[in-house]
KOLDOMAR-595913 format. One record per residue (C-alpha): x, y, z. Coordinates in steps of 0.5 Angstrom, whole numbers, padded with zeros to 4 digits, always signed. Example, Ala and Ser with C-alpha at 12.3 -4.5 7.8 and 13.67 -1.06 7.14 Angstrom:
REM residues 2
+0025-0009+0016/+0027-0002+0014/
REM end
This chain:
REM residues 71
-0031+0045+0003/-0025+0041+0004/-0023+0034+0005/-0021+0034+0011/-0028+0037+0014/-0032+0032+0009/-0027+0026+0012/-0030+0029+0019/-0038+0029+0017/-0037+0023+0013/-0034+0020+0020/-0039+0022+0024/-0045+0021+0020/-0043+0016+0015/-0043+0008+0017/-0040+0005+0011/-0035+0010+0012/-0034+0009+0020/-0034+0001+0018/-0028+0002+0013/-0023+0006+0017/-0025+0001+0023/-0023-0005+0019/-0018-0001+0015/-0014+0001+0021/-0014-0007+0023/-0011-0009+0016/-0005-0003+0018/-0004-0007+0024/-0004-0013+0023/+0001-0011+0017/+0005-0007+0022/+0005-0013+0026/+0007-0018+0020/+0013-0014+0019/+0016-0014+0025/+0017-0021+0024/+0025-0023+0022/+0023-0029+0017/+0014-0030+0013/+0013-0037+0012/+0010-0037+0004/+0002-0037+0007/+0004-0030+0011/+0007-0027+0005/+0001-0029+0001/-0004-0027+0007/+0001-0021+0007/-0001-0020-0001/-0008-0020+0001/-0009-0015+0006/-0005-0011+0002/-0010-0011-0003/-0016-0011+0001/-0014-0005+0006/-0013-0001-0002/-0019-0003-0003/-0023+0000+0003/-0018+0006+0002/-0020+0008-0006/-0029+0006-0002/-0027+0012+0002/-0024+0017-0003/-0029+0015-0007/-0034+0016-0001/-0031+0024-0001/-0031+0025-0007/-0037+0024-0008/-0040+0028-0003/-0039+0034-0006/-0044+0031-0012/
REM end
């Protein structure tokens, strides 16, 4: 089966999946958003880091989800 058709069953069927690609879609937002900014203050650039991290952290659970589909 390939990723893609497993990324489109584990969106419809998993709900741990679907909460990860809400909350890692609001990260990518809210980064896109910080990046428009000219000038971040250090407590952005540090909230910056932190979403960076968290936002991989939710990408690498999903990987995980769909390689681990196949098993």
């Amino acid at each position: 089966m390939k990723e893609t058709e497993i990324i489109s069953i584990l969106k419809s069927e998993n709900e741990e999946y679907k909460k990860l690609e809400v909350e890692h879609r609001k990260l990518d937002h809210t980064l896109d958003e910080m990046t428009k900014k000219k000038y971040l203050t250090t407590e952005e650039v540090v909230e910056k880091k932190k979403i960076q991290k968290q936002k991989l952290q939710f990408k690498d659970r999903m990987a995980q989800l769909v390689r681990s589909y196949n098993n």
